[in-house]
C-alpha positions as a Markdown table, in Angstrom:
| # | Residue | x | y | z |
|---|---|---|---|---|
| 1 | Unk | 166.4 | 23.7 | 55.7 |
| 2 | Unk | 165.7 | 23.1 | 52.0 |
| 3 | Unk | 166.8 | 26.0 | 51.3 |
| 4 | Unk | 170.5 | 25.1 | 52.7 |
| 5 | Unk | 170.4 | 21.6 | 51.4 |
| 6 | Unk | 169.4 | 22.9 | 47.5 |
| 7 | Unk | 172.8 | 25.2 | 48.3 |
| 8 | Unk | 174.7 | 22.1 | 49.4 |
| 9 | Unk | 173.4 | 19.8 | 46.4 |
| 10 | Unk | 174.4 | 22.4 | 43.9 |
| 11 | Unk | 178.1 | 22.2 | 43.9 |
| 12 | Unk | 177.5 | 18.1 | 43.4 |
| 13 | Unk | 174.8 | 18.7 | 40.3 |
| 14 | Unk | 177.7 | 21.1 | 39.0 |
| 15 | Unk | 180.4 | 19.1 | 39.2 |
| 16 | Unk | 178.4 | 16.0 | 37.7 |
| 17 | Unk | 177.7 | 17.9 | 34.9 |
| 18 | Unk | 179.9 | 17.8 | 32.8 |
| 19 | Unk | 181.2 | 14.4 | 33.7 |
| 20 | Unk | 177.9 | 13.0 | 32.0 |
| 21 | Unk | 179.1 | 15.6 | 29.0 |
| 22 | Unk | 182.2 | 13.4 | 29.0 |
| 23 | Unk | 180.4 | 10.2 | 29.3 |
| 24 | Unk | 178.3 | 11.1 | 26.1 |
| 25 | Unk | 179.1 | 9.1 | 23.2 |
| 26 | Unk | 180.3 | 10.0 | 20.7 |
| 27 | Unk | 182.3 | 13.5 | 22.2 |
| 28 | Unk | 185.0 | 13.2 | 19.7 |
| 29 | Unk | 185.8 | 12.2 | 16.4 |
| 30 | Unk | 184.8 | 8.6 | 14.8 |
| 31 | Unk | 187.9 | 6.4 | 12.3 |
| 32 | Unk | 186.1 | 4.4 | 9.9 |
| 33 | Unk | 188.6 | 1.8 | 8.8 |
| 34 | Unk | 188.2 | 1.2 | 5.0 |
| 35 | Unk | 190.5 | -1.8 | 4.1 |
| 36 | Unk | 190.3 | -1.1 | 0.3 |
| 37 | Unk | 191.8 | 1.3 | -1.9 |
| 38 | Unk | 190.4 | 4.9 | -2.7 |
| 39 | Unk | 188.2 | 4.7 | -5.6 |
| 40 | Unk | 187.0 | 1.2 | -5.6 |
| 41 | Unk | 183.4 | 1.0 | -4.7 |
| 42 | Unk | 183.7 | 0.2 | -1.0 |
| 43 | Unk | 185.5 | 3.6 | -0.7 |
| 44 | Unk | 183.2 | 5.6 | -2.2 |
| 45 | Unk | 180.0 | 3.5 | 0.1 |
| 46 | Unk | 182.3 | 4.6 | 3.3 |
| 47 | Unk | 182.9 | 8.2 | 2.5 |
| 48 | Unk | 179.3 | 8.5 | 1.1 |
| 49 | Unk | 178.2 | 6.6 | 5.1 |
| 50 | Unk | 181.3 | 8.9 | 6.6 |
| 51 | Unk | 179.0 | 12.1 | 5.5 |
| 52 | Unk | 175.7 | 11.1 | 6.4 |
| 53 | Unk | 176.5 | 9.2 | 9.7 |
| 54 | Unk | 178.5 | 12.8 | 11.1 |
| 55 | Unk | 175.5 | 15.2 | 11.3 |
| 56 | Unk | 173.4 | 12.3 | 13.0 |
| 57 | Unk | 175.9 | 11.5 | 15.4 |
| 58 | Unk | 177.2 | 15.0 | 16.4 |
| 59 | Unk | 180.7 | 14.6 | 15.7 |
| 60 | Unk | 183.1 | 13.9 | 12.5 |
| 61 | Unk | 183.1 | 10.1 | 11.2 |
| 62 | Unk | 186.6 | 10.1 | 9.2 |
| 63 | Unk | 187.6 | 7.5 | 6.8 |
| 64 | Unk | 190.7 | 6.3 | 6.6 |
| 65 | Unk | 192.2 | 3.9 | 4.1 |
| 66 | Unk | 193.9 | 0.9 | 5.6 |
| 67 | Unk | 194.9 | -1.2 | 2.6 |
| 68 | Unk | 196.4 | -4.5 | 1.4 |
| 69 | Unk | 195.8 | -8.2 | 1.9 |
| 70 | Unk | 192.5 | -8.6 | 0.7 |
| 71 | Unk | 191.4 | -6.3 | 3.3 |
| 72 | Unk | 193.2 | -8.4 | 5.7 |
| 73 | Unk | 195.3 | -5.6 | 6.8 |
| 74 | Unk | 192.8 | -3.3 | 7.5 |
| 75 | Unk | 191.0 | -6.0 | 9.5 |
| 76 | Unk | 193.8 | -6.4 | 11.6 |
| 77 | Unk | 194.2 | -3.1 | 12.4 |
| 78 | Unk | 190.9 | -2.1 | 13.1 |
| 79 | Unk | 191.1 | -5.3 | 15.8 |
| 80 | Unk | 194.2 | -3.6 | 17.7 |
| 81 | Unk | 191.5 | -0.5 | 18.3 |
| 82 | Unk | 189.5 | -0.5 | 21.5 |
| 83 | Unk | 186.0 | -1.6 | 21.2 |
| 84 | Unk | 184.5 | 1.5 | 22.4 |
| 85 | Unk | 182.7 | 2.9 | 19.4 |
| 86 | Unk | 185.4 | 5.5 | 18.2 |
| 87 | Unk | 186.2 | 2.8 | 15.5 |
| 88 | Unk | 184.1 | 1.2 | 12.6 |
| 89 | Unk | 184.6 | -0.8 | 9.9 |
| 90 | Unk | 183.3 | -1.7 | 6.6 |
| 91 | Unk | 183.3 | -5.0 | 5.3 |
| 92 | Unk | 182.7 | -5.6 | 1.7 |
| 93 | Unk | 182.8 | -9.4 | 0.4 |
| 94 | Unk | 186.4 | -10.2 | 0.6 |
| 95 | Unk | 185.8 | -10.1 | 4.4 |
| 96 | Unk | 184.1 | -13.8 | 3.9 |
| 97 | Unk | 187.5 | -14.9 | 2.3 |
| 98 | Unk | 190.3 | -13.7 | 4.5 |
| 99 | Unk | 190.4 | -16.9 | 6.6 |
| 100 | Unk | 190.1 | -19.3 | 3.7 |
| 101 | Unk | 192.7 | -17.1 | 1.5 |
| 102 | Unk | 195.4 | -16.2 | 4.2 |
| 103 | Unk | 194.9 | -19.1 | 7.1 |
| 104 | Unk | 197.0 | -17.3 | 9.6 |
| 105 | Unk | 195.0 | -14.5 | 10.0 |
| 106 | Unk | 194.2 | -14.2 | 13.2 |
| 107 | Unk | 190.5 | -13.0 | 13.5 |
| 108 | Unk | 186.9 | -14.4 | 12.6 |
| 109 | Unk | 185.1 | -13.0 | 10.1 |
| 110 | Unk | 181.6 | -13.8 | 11.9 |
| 111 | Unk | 182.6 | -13.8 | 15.9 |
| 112 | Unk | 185.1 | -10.8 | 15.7 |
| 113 | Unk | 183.3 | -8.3 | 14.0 |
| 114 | Unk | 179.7 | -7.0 | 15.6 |
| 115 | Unk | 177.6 | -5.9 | 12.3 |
| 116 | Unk | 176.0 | -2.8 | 13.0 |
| 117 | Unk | 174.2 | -2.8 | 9.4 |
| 118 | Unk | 173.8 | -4.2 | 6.1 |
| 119 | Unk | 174.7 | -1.0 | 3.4 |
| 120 | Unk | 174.4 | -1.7 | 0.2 |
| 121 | Unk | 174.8 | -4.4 | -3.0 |
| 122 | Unk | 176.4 | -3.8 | -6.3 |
| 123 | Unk | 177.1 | -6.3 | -8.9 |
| 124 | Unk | 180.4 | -6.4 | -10.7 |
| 125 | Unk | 180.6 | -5.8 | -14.7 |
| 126 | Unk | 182.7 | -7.5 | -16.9 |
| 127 | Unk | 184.8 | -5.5 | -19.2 |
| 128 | Unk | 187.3 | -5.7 | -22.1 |
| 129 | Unk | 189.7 | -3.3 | -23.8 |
| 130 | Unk | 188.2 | -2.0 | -27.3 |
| 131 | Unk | 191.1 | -4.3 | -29.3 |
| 132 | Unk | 189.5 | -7.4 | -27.3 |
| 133 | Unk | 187.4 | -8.7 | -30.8 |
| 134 | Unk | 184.5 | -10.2 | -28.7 |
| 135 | Unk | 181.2 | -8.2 | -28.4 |
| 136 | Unk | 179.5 | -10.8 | -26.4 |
| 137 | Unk | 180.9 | -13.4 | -23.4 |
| 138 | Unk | 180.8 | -16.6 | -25.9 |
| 139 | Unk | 183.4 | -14.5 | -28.7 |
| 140 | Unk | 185.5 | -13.5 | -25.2 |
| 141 | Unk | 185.7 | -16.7 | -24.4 |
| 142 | Unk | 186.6 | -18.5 | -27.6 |
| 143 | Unk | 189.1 | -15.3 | -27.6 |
| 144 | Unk | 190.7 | -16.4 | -24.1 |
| 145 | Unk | 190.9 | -19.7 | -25.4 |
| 146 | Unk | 192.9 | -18.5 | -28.4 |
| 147 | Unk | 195.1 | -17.2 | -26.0 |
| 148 | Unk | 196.0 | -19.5 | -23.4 |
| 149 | Unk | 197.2 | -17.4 | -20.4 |
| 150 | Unk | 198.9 | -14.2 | -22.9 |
| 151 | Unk | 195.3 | -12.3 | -21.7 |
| 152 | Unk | 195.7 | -10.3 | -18.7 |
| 153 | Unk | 192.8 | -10.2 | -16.3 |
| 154 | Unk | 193.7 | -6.8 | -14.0 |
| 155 | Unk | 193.0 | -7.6 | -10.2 |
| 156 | Unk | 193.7 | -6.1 | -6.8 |
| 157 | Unk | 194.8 | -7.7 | -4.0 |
| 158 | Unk | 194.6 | -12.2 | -3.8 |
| 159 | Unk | 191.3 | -12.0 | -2.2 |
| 160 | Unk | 189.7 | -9.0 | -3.1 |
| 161 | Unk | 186.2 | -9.2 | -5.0 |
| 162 | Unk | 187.5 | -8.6 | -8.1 |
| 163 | Unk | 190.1 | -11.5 | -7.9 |
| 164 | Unk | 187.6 | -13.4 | -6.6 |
| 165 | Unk | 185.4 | -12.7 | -9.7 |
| 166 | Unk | 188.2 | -13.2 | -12.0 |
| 167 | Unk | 188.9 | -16.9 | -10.3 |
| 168 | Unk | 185.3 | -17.6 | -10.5 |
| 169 | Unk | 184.6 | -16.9 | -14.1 |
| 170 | Unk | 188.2 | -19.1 | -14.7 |
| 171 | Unk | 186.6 | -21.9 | -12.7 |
| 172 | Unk | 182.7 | -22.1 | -14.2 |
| 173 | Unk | 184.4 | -21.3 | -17.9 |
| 174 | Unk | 187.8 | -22.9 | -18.0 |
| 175 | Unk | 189.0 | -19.9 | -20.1 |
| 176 | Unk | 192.5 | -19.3 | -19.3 |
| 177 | Unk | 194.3 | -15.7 | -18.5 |
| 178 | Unk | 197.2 | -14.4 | -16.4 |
| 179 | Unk | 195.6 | -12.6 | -13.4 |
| 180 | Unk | 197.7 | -9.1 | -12.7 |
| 181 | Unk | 197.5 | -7.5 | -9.1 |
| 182 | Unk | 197.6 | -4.2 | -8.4 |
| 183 | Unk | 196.8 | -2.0 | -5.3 |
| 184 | Unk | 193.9 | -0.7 | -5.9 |
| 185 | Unk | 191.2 | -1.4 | -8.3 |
| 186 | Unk | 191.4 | 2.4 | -10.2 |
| 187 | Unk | 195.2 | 1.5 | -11.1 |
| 188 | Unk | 193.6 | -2.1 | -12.5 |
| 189 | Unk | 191.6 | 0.3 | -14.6 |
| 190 | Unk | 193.6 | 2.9 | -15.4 |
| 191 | Unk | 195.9 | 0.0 | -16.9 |
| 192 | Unk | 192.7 | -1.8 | -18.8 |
| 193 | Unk | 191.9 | 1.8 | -20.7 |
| 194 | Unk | 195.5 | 1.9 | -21.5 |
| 195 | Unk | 195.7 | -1.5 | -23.2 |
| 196 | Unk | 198.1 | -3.0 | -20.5 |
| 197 | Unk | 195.3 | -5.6 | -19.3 |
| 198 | Unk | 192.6 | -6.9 | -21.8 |
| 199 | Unk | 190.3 | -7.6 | -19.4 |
| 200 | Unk | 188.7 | -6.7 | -16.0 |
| 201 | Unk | 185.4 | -7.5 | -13.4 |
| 202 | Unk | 184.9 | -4.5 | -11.3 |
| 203 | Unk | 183.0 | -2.0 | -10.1 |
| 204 | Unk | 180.7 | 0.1 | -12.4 |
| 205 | Unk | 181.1 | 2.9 | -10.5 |
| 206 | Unk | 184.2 | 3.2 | -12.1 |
| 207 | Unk | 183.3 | 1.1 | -15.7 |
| 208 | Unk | 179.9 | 2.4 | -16.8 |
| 209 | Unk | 181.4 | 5.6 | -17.6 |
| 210 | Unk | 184.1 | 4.8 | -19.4 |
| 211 | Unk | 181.6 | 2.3 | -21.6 |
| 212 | Unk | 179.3 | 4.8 | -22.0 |
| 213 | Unk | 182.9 | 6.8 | -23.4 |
| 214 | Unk | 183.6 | 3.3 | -25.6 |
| 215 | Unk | 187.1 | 3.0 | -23.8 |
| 216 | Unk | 186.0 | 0.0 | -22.7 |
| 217 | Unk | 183.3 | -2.6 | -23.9 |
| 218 | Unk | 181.0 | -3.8 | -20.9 |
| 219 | Unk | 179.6 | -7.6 | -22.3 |
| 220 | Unk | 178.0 | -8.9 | -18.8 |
| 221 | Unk | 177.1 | -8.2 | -14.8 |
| 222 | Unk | 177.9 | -10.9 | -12.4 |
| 223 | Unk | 175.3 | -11.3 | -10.4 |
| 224 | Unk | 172.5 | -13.9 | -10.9 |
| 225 | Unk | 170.3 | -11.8 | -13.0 |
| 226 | Unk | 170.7 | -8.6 | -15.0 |
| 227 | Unk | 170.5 | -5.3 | -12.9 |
| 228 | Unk | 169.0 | -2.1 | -13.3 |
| 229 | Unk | 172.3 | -0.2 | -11.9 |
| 230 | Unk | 173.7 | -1.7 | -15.5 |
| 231 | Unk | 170.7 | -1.5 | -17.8 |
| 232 | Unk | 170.7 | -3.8 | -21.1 |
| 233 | Unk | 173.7 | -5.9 | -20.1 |
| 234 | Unk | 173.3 | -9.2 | -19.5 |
| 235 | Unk | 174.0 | -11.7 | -16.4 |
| 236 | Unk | 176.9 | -13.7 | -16.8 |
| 237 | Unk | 174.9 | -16.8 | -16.5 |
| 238 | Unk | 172.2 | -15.4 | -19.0 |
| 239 | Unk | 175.1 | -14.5 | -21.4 |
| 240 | Unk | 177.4 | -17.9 | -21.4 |
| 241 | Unk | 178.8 | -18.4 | -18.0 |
| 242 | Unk | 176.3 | -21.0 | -15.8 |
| 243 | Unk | 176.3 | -21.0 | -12.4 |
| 244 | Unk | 178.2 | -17.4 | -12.2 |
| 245 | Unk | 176.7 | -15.4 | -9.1 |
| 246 | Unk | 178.7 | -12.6 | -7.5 |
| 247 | Unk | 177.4 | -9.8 | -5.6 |
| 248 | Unk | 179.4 | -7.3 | -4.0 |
| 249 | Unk | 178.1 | -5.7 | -0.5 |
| 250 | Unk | 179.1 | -3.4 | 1.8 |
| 251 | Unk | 178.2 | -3.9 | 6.3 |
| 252 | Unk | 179.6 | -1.4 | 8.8 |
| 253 | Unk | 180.9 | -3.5 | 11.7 |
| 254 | Unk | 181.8 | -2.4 | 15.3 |
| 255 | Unk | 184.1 | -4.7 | 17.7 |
| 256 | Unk | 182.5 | -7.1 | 19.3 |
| 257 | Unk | 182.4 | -5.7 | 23.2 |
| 258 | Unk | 181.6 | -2.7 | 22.9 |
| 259 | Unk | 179.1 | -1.2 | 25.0 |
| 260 | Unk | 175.6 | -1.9 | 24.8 |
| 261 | Unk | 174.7 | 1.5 | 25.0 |
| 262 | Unk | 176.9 | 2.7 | 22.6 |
| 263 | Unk | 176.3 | -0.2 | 19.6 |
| 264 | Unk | 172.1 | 0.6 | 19.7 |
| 265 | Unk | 173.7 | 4.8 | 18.6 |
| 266 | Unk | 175.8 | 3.2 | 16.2 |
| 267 | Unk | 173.0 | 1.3 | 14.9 |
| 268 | Unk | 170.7 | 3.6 | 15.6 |
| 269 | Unk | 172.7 | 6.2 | 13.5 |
| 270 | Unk | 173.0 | 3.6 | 10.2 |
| 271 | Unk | 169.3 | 3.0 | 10.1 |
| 272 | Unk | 168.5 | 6.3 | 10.0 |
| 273 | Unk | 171.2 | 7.5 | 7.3 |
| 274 | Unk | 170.5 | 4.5 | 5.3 |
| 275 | Unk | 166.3 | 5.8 | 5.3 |
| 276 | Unk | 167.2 | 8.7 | 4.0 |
| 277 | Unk | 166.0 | 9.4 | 0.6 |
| 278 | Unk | 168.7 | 11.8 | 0.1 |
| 279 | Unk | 171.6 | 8.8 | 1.5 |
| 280 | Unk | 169.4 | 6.6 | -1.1 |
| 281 | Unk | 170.4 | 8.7 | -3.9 |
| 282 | Unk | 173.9 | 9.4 | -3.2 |
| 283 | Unk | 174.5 | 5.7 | -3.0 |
| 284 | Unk | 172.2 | 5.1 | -6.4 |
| 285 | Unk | 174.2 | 7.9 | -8.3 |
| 286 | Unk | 177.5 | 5.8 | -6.7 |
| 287 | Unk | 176.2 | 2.6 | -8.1 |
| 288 | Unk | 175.0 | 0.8 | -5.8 |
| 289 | Unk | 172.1 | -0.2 | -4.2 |
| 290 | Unk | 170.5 | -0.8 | -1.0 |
| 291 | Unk | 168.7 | -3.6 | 0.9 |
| 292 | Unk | 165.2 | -3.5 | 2.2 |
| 293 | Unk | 166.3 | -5.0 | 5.4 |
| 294 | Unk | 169.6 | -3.2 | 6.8 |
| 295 | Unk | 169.2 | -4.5 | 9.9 |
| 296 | Unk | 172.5 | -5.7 | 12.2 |
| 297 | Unk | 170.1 | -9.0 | 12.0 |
| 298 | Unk | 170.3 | -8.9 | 8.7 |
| 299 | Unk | 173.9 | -8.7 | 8.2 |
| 300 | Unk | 174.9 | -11.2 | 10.5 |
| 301 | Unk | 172.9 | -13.2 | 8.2 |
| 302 | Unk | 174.8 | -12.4 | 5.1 |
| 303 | Unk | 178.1 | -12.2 | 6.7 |
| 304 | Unk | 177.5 | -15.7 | 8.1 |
| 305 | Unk | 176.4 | -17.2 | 4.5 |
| 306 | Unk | 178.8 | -15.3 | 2.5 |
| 307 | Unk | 181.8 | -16.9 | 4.6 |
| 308 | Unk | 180.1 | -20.2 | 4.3 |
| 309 | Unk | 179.6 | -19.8 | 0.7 |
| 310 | Unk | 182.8 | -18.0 | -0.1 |
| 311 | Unk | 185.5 | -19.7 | 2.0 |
| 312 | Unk | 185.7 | -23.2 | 0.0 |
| 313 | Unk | 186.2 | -21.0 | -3.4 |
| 314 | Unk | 189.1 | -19.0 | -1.5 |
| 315 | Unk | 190.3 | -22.0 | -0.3 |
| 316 | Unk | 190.5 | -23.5 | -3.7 |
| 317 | Unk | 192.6 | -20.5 | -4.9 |
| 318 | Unk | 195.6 | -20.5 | -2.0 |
| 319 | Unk | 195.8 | -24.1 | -2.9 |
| 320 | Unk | 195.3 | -23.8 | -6.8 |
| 321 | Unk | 192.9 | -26.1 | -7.1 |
């Protein structure tokens, strides 16, 4: 009799079988929506997360470049996906501004985007062109004054951390200078080692090199103090700008309802790319650095202070006040 009724079970055990194989997340390929350019810093953190999140996971995490908007766009497309886990996100600090800059868009910041970890930090560096006769913030600034708005400050997108930074340092110095958009952040740059813009704040994944070239002159980072990822330049504040804080991060963010089961691999994944010495390194040699607490705890955190922090400034610049 058990004998008959193993016979009968197995057809059912076979047929289940692969169903579970289907229910398995992830069995196909994972988008990661990166609403910047390729080439500014939050690119390079995605691709670098892409490649160390796919051999963890089991399947392919491919990045694709949604762009425009101050990451808005990207946003918003990434919202039209299904919340199933087959879509991520990362969120650098324009994500904290979208609301305040474009008032219409139709998503939270905090309540529509689940944070699955917190990636990395980078502060911004402040660079002229080599005809630019300052070697220090104060000489730029007497400069810009010179100038009234005749200096161009290259930017991406209204929005974006680099316009953001250029608006700031406006604000706390009361220098004046036209502010030039461009798509990405590597055409701002292309344009500031050409001459075309006198000035820039951006990543120094892409300036520390050409510095260390001398076709550009790096005079300050923007976050609170100096960093090591730009060693011997000074803060902002330490060099002539008080009050000037800006620090660039990247979070991976899932859709809010997906399932449970699926968000603790997600996060699961993260944590353990982000421990690896090797993941470390790849982001160190990218510029940036990582946090001691990635946690999805941790994120929410930041995201939640970075909108509250960030969203009056934004507002400030739709309005031009």
């Amino acid at each position: 009799m058990l004998h008959r009724r193993a016979l009968l079970a197995a057809p059912a055990m076979a047929l289940a079988a692969p169903a579970l194989a289907q229910d398995r997340f992830p069995n196909r390929p994972i988008r990661l929506v990166i609403p910047v350019g390729v080439g500014g810093v939050t690119d390079i953190v995605g691709r670098v997360m892409a490649e160390a999140l796919s051999p963890i996971l089991g399947q392919p995490v491919v990045p694709e470049n949604v762009v425009g908007a101050g990451s808005a766009i990207g946003a918003a497309a990434f919202q039209r996906l299904p919340a199933d886990g087959y879509a991520i996100f990362i969120g650098t600090i324009n994500h904290a501004l979208m609301r305040a800059m474009q008032p219409d868009f139709p998503h939270d910041p905090v309540a529509d985007f689940r944070p699955l970890a917190l990636v990395s930090r980078q502060p911004f560096l402040l660079a002229v062109h080599p005809s630019v006769p300052a070697r220090n913030v104060p000489e730029l600034m007497a400069w810009l004054r010179q100038q009234g708005d005749a200096a161009n400050f290259g930017s991406t997108n209204p929005g974006a951390a680099n316009h953001l930074a250029g608006e700031l340092l406006k604000q706390l110095s009361g220098a004046g200078y036209t502010i030039v958009p461009y798509r990405t952040a590597a055409l701002a740059v292309q344009d500031l080692v050409a001459g075309r813009v006198q000035l820039t704040i951006d990543s120094p994944s892409m300036l520390a090199p050409l510095v260390q070239d001398g076709r550009v002159r790096g005079l300050a980072v923007s976050s609170r103090e100096a960093s090591p990822l730009v060693p011997g330049v000074p803060s902002m504040a330490e060099a002539g700008v008080p009050g000037y804080d800006l620090t660039v991060w990247q979070v991976l963010f899932a859709r809010p309802g997906t399932p449970a089961p699926v968000l603790a691999t997600l996060e699961a994944a993260a944590a353990r790319a982000l421990a690896d010495p090797a993941v470390q390194e790849r982001l160190r040699r990218s510029g940036v650095d990582t946090w001691p607490d990635s946690s999805p705890e941790a994120a929410a955190r930041l995201v939640r202070d970075e909108v509250a922090r960030w969203a009056p400034v934004g507002a400030r610049i739709r309005t031009g006040g």
